[in-house]
MIKEFI-152060 format. One line per 4 residues: number of its first residue (from 1); their letters; for each residue z, y, x of N, C-alpha, C. Coordinates in Angstrom, 1 decimal, padded with zeros to 4 digits. Layout:
% residues N
NUM = A = Z,Y,X,Z,Y,X,Z,Y,X ~ ...;
This chain:
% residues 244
1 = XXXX = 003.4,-052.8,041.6,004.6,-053.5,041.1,004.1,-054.2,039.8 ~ 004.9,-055.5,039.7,004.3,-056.3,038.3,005.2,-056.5,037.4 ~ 005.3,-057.0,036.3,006.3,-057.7,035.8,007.0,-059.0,035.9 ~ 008.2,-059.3,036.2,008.3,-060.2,036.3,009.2,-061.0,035.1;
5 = XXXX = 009.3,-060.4,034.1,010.0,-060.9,032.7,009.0,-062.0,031.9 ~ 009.7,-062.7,031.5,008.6,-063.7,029.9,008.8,-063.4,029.1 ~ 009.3,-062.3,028.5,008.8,-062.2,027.4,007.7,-061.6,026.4 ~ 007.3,-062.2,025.1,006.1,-061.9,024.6,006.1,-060.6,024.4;
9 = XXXX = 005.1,-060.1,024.1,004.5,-058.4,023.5,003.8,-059.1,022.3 ~ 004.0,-058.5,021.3,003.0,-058.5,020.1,001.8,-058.0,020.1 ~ 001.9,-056.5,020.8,000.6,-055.9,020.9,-000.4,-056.9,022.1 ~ 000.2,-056.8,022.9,-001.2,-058.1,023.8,-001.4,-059.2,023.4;
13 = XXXX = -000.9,-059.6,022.7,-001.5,-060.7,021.8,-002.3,-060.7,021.1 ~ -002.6,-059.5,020.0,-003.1,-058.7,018.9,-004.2,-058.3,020.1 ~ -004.4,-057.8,021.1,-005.3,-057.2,022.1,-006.4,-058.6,022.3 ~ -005.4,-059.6,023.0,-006.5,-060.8,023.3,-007.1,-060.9,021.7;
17 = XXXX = -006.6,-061.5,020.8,-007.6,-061.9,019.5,-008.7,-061.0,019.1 ~ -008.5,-059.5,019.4,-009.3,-058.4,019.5,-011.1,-058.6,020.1 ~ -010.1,-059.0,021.7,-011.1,-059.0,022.3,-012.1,-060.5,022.0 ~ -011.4,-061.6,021.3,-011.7,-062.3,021.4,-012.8,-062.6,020.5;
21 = XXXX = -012.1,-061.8,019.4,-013.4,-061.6,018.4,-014.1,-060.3,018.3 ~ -014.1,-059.8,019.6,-015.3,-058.8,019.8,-016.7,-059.4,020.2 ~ -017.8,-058.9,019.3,-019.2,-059.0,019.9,-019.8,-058.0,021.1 ~ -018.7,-057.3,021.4,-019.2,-056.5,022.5,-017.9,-056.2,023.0;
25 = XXXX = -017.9,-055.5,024.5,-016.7,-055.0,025.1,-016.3,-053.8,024.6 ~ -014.9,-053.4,024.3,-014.5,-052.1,023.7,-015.1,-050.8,024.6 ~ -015.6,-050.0,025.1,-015.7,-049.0,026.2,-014.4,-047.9,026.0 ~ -013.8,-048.2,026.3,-012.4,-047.0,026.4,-012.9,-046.1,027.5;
29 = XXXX = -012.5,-045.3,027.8,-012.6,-044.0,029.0,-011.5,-044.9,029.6 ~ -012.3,-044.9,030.9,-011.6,-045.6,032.2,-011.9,-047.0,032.0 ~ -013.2,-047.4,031.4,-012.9,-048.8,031.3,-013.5,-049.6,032.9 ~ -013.8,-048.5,033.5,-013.8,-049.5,035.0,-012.7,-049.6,035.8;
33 = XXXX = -012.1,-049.0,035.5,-010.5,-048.7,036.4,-010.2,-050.3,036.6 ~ -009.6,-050.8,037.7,-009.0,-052.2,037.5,-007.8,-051.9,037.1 ~ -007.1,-052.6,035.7,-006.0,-052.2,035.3,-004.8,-053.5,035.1 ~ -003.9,-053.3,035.0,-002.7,-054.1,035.0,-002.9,-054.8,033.5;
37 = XXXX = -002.5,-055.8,033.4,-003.1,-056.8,032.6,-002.5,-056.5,031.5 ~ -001.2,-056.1,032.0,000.4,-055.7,030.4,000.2,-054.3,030.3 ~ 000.5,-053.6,031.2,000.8,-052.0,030.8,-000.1,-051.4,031.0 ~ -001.5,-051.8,031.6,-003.1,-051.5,031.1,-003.1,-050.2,031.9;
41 = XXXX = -002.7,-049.8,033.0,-002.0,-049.0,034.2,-003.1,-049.2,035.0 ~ -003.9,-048.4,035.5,-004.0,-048.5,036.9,-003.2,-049.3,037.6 ~ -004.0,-050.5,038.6,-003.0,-051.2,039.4,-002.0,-050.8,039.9 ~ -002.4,-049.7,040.9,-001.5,-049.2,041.6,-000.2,-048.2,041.3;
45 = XXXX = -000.7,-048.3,039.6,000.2,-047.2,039.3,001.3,-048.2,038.2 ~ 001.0,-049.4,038.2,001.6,-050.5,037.4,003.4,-049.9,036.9 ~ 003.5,-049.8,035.6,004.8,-049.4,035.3,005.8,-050.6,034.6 ~ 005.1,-052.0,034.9,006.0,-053.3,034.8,007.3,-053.1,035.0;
49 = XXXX = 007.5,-053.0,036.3,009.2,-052.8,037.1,009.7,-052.2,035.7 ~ 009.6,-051.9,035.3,010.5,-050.2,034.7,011.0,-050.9,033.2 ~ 010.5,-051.8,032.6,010.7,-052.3,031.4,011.9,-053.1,031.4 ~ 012.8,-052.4,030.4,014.0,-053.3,030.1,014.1,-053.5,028.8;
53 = XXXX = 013.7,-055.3,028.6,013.8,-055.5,027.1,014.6,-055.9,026.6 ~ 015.7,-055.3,025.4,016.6,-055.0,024.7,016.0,-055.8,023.3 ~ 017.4,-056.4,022.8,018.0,-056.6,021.4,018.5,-055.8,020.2 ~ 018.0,-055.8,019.2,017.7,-054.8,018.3,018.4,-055.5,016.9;
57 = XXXX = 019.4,-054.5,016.2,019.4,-054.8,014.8,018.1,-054.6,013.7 ~ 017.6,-054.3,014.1,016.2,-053.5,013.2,015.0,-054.9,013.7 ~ 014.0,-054.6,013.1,012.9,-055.1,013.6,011.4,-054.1,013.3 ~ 010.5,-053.8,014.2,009.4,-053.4,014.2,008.4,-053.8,013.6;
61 = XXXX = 007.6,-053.6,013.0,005.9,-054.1,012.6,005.3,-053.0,012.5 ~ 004.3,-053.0,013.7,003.2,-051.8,014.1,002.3,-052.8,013.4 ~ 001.4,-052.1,012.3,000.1,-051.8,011.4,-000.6,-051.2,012.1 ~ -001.7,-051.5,013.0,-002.5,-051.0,014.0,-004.2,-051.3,013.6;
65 = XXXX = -004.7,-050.2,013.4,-006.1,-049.9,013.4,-007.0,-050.3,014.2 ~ -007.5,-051.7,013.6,-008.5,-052.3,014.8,-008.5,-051.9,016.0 ~ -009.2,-050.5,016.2,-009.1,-050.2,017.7,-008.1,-049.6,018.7 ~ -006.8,-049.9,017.8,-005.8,-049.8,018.5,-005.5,-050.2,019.8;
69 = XXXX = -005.0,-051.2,019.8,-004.6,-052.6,020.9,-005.6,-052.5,022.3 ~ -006.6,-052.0,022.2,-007.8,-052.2,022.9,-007.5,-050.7,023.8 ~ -007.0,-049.8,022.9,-006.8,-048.5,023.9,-005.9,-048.5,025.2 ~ -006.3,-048.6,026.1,-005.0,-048.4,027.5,-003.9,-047.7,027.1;
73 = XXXX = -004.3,-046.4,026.6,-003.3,-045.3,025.9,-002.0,-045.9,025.3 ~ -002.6,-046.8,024.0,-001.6,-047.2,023.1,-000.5,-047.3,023.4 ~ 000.7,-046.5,022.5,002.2,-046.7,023.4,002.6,-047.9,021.7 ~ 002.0,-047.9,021.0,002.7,-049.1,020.2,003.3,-050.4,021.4;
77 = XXXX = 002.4,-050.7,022.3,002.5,-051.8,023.0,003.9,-051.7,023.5 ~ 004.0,-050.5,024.1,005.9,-050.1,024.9,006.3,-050.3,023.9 ~ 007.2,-050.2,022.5,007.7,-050.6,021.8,008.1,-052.3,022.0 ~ 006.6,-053.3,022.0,006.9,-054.4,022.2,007.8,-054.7,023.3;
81 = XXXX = 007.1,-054.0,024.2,007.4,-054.7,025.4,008.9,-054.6,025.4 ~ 009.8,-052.8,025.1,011.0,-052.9,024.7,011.9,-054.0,024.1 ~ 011.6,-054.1,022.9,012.0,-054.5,021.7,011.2,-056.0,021.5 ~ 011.0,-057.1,022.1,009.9,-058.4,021.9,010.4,-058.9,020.7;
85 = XXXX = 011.0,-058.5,019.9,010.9,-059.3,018.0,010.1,-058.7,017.5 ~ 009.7,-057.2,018.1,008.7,-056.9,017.0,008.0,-058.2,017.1 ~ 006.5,-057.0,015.9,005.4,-058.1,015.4,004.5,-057.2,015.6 ~ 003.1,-057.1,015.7,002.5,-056.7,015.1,001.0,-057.2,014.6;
89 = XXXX = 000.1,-056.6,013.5,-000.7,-057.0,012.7,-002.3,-055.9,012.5 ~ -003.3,-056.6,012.3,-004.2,-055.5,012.1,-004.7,-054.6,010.9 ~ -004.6,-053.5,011.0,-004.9,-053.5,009.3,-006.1,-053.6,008.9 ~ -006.1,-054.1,007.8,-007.3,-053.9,006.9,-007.2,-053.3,005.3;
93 = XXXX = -008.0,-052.5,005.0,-008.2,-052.0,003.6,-007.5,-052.9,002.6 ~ -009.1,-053.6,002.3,-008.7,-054.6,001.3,-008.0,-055.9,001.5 ~ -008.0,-056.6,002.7,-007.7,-057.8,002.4,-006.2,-058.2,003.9 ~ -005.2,-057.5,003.8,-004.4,-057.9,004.5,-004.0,-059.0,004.9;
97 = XXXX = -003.4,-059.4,006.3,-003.4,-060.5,006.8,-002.5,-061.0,006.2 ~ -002.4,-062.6,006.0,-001.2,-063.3,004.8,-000.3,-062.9,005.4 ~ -000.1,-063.3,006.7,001.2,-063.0,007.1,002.0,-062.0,007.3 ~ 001.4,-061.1,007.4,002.1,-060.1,006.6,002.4,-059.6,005.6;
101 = XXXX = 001.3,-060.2,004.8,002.2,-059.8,002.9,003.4,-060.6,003.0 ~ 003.5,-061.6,003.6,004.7,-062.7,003.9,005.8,-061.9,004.1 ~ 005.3,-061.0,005.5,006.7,-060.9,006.6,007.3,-059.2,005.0 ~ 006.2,-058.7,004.7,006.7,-057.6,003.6,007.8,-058.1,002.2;
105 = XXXX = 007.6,-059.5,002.1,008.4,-060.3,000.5,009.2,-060.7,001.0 ~ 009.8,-060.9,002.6,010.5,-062.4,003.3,012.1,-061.4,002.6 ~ 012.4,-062.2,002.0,013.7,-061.6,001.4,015.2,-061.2,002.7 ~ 014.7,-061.6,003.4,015.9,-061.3,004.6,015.8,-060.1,005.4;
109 = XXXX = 014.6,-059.5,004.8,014.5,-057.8,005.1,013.8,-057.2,004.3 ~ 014.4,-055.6,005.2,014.3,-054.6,003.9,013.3,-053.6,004.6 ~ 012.0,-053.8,004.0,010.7,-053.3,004.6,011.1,-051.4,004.4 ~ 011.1,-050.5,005.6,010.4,-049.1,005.1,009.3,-048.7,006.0;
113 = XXXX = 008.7,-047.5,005.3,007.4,-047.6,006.0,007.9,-046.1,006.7 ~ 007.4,-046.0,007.7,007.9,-044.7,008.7,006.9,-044.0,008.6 ~ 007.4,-042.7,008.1,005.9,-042.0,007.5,006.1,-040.5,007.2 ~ 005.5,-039.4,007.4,006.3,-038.1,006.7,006.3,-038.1,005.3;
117 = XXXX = 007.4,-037.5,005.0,008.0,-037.8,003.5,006.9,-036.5,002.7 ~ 006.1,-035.7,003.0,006.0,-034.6,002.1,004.3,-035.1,001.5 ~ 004.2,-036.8,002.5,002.8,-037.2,001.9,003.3,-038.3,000.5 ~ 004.5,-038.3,000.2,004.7,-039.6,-000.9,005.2,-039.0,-001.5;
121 = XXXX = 005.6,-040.0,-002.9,006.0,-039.3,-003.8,007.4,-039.0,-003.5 ~ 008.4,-038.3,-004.0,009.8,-038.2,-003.8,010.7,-039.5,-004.0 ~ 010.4,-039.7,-004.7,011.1,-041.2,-005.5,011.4,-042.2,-004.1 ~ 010.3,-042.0,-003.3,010.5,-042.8,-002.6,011.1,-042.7,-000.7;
125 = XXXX = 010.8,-041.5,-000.9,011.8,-040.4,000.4,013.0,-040.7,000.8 ~ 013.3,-041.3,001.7,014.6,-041.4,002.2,014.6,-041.0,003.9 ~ 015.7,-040.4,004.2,016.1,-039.5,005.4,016.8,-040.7,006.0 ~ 017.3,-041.7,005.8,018.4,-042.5,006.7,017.5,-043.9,006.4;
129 = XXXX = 017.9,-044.7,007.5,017.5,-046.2,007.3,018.4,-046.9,006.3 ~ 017.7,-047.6,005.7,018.2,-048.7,004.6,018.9,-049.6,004.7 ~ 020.2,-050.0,004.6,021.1,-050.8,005.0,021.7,-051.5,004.3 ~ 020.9,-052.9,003.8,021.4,-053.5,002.4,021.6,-054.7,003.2;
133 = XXXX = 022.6,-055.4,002.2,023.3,-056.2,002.8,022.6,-057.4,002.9 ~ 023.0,-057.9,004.6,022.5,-059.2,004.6,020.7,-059.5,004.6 ~ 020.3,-058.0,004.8,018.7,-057.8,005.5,018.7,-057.3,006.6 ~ 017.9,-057.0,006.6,017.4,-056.5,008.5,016.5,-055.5,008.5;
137 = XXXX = 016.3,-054.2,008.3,015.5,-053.2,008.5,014.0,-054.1,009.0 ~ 013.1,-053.8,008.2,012.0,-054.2,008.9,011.2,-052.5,008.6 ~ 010.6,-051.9,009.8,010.5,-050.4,010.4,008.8,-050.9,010.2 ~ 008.1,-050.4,009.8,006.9,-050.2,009.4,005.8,-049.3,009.6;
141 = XXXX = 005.1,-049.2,011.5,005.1,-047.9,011.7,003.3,-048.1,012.1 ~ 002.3,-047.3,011.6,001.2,-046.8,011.0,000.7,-046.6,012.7 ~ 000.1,-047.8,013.5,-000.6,-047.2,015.0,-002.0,-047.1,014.8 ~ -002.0,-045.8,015.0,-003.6,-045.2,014.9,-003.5,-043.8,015.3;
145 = XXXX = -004.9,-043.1,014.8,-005.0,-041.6,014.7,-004.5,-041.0,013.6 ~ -004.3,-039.5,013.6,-003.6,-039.1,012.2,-004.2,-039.0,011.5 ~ -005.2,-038.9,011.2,-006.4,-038.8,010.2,-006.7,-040.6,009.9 ~ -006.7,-041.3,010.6,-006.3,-043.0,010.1,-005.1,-043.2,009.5;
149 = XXXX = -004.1,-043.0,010.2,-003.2,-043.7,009.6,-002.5,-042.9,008.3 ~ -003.1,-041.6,007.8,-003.4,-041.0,006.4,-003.9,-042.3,005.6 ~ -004.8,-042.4,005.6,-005.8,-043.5,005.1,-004.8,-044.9,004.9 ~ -004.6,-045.1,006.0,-003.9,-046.6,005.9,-002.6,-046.2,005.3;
153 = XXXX = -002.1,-045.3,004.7,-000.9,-045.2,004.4,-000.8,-045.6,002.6 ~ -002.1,-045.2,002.5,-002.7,-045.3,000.9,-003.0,-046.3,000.9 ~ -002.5,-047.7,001.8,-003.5,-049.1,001.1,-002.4,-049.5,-000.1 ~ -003.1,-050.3,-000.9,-002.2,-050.6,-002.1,-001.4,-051.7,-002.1;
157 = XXXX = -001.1,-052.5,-000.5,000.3,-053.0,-000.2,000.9,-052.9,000.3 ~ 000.9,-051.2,000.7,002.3,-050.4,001.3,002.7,-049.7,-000.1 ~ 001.9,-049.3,-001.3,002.7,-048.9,-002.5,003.9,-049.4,-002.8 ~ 005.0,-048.3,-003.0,006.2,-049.0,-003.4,007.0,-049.2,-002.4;
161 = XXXX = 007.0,-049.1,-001.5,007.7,-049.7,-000.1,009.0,-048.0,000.2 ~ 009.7,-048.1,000.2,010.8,-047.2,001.0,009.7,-046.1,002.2 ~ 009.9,-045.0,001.5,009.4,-044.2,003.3,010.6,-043.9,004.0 ~ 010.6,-043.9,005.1,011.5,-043.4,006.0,010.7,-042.1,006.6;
165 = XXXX = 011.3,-041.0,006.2,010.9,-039.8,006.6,011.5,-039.1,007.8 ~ 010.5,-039.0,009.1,011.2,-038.3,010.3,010.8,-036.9,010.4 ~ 011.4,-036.1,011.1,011.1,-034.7,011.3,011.4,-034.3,012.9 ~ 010.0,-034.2,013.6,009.8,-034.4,015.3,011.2,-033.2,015.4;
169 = XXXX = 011.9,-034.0,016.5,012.6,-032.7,017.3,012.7,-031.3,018.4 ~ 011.3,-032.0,018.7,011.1,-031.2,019.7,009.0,-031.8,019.8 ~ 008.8,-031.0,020.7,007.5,-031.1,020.9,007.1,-032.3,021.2 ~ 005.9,-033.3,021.3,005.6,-034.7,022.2,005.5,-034.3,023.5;
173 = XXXX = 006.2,-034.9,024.5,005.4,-035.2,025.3,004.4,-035.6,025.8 ~ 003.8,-036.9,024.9,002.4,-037.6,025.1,001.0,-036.3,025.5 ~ 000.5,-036.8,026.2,-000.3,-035.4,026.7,-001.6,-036.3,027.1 ~ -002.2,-037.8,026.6,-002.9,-038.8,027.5,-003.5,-038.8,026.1;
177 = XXXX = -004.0,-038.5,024.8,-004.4,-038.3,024.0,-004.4,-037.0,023.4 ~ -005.0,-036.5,022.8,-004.7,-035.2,022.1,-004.2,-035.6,020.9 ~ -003.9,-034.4,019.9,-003.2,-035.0,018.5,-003.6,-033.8,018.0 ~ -003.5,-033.6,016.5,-004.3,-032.6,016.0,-003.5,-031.7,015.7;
181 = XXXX = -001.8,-031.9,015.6,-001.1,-030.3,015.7,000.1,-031.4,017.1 ~ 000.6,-030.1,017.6,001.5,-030.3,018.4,002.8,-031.0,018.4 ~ 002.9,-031.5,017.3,004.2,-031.5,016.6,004.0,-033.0,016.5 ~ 002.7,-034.0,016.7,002.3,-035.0,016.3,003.4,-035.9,017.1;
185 = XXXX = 003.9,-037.0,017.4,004.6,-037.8,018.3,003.3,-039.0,018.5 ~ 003.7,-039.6,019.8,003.0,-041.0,020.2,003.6,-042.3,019.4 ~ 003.4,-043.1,019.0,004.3,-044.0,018.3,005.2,-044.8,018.9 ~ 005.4,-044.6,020.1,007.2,-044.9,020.7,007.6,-043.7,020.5;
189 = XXXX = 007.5,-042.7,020.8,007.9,-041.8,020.6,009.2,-041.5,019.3 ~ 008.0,-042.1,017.9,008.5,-042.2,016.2,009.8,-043.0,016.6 ~ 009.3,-044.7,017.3,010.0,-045.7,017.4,011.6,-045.6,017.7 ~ 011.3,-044.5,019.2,013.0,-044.0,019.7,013.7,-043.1,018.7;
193 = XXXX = 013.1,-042.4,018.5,013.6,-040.9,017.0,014.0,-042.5,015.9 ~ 013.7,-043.3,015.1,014.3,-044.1,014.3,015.1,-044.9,014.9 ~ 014.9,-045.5,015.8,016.2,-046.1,016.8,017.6,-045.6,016.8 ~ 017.4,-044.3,017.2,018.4,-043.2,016.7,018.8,-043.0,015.3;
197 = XXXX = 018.1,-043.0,014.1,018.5,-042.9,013.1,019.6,-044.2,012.6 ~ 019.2,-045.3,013.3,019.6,-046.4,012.9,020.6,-046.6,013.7 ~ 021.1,-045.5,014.2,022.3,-046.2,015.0,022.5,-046.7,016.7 ~ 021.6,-046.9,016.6,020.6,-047.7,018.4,020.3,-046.9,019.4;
201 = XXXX = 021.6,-045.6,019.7,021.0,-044.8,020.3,021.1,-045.2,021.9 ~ 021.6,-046.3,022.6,020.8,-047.5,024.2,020.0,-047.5,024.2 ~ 019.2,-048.2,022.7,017.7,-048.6,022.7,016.6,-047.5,022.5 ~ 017.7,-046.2,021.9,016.5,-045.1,021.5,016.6,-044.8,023.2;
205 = XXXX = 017.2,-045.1,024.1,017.1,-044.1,025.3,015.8,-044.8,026.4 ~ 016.0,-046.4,025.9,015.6,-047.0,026.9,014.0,-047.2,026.9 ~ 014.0,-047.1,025.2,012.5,-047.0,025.1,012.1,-045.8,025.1 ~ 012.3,-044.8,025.1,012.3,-043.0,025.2,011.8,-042.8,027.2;
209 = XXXX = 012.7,-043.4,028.4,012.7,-043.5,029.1,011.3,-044.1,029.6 ~ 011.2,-045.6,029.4,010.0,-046.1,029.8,008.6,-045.8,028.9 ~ 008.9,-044.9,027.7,007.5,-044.1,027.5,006.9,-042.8,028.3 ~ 008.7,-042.1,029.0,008.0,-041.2,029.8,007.6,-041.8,031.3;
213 = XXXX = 008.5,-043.2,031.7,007.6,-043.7,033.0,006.0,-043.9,032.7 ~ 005.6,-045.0,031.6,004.3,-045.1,031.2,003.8,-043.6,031.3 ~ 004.1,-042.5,030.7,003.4,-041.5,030.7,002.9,-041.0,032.0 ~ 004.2,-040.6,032.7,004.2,-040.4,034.0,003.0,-040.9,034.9;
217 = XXXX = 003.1,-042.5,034.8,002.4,-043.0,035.7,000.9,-043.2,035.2 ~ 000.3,-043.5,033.9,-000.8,-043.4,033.6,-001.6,-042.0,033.9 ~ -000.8,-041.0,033.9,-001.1,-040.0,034.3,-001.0,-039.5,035.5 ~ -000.8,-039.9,036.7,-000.7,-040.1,038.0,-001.9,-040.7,038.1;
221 = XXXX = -002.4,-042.1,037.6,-003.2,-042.9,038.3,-004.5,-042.3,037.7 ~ -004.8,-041.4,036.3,-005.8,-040.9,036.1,-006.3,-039.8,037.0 ~ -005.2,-039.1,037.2,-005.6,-037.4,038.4,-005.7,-038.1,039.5 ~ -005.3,-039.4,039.9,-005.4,-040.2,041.5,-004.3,-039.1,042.3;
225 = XXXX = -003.1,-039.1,041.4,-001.9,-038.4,042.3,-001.2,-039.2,042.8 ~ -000.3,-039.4,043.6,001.3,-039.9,043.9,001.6,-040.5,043.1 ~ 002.0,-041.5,043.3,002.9,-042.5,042.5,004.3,-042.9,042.8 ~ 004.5,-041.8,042.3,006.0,-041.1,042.0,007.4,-042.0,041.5;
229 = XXXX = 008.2,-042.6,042.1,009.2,-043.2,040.6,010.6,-042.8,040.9 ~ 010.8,-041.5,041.8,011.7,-040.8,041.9,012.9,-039.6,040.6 ~ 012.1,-039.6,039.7,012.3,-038.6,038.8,013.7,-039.5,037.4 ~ 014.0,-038.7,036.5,015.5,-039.2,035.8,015.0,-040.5,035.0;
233 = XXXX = 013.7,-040.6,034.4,013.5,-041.8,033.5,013.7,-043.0,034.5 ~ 013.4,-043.2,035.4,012.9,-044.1,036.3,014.3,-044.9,036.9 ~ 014.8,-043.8,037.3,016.2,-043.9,037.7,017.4,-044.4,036.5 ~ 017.1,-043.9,035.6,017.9,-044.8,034.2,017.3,-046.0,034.2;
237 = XXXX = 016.0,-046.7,034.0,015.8,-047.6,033.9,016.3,-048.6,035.1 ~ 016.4,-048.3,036.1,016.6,-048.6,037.0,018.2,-049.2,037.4 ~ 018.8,-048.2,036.4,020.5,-048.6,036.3,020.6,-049.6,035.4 ~ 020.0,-050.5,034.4,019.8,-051.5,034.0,019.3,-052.5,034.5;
241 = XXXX = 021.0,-053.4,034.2,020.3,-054.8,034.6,019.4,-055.6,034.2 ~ 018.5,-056.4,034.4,017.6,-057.3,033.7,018.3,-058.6,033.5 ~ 018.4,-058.9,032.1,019.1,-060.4,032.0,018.6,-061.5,032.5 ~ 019.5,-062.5,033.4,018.6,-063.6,034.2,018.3,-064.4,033.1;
């Protein structure tokens, strides 16, 4: 099954420029698999169908670690595909892309950086999203490894920015990467948990839903099991109409 929506993804965009200015091919594990061009799926396990992309008060910008975009794994990309206003950008240390120091000053939003609160200072700790008048939440969420996006959290033009501090509710399910305590989330994962903080609890469901389809199915096509789309995420998605 394919997709048959237009709308953009940020992350595959950020993926082609990737590749584009790669001097060599990324080698991901499975990189012979023939995979679906969007959801980076095993063909036959393609979790296109399943995507219902919703409108959002909030807006996204996944900060993603060079070799983000490139990983099949990445669930930053489901966010996009949910949610197509995000943005996203590459990071770099020293010399961040203009346009994002841009989209961080654009006065029509109110940048926080989604991040555990017991790594910043207090001052800057906040439990609820920011809701000032006449901006737009811009959610600022660190895609990498946890030991990266440590690092990237310290660049010196996220200083000063609002943290939005989450606390996982329950275990991850992501199980297609390992993470170094249990407790860690996939970054849709973060995405639906602040969805929910912000009120958006449709859009926390729908993207919550089509991360466990992606999971489901990438992990199907890896063991070369059944490709299954009988189960409750699938069937939610499924009660959604797609706007003509």
């Amino acid at each position: 099954m394919t997709s048959n929506h237009p709308y953009p993804n940020a992350v595959l965009a950020l993926r082609q420029q990737r590749i584009a200015l790669s001097t060599r091919p990324f080698a991901a594990r499975g990189a012979t698999v023939e995979r679906c061009l969007r959801c980076q799926i095993a063909r036959n396990y393609c979790c296109c169908a399943w995507a219902r992309p919703q409108t959002s008060n909030v807006r996204f910008c996944l900060l993603m670690h060079p070799k983000e975009p490139l990983k099949p794994t990445n669930t930053g990309r489901l966010i996009a595909e949910i949610l197509p206003d995000s943005v996203a950008f590459s990071w770099h240390r020293t010399e961040p892309e203009p346009a994002l120091l841009a989209l961080l000053k654009d006065p029509q939003y109110q940048p926080m950086l989604v991040f555990p609160g017991q790594y910043s200072e207090p001052e800057r700790v906040h439990e609820k999203v920011l809701q000032s008048e006449g901006k737009t939440p811009l959610l600022i969420l660190l895609d990498a490894t946890w030991k990266q996006a440590r690092k990237m959290f310290q660049s010196d033009y996220l200083t000063g920015i609002p943290v939005l501090s989450i606390t996982p509710e329950a275990l991850s399910r992501y199980r297609l990467r390992s993470a170094a305590h249990e407790h860690q989330l996939a970054t849709a994962e973060v995405a639906a948990q602040v969805l929910a903080l912000a009120g958006e609890t449709d859009n926390a469901n729908v993207l919550d839903a089509f991360f466990q389809v992606f999971s489901q199915r990438y992990f199907a096509g890896k063991m070369k099991k059944p490709a299954v789309s009988d189960s409750e995420p699938f069937q939610y998605l499924e009660s959604i109409t797609l706007p003509r």
